[in-house]
C-alpha positions, 0 to 999 in steps of 0.5 A: 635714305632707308634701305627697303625691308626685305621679308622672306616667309617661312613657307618660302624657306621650307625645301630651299637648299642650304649651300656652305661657303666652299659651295656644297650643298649642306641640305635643305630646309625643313623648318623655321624655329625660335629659341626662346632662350636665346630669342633668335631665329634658326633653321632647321635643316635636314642634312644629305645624309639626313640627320638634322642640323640647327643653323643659327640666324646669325649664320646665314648670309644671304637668301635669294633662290638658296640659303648661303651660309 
């Protein structure tokens, strides 16, 4: 049986928070992006202490009301 394809835009993304495996709040997302390099997705996250942060596709777990890295 296939699975159900779950597709979540990129105007869904922009402002969720990004929470890390220990449960702490990294930042929240800013943009969506591609690398045309390496052909992957990645998150552009402002961090609490607003820098900024490239967060590789590969590197998210699960996304529901939060991006879980």
């Amino acid at each position: 049986m296939s699975q159900k394809k779950r597709l979540v835009s990129s105007q869904k993304l922009v402002g969720m928070q990004v929470i890390d495996v220990k449960g702490i709040m990294v930042g929240s997302v800013r943009d969506v992006g591609v690398d045309l390099t390496d052909k992957r997705l990645v998150l552009y996250v402002t961090t609490k202490a607003k820098t900024e942060l490239e967060i590789p596709w590969e590197s998210i777990q699960s996304i529901e009301d939060v991006v879980l890295l």
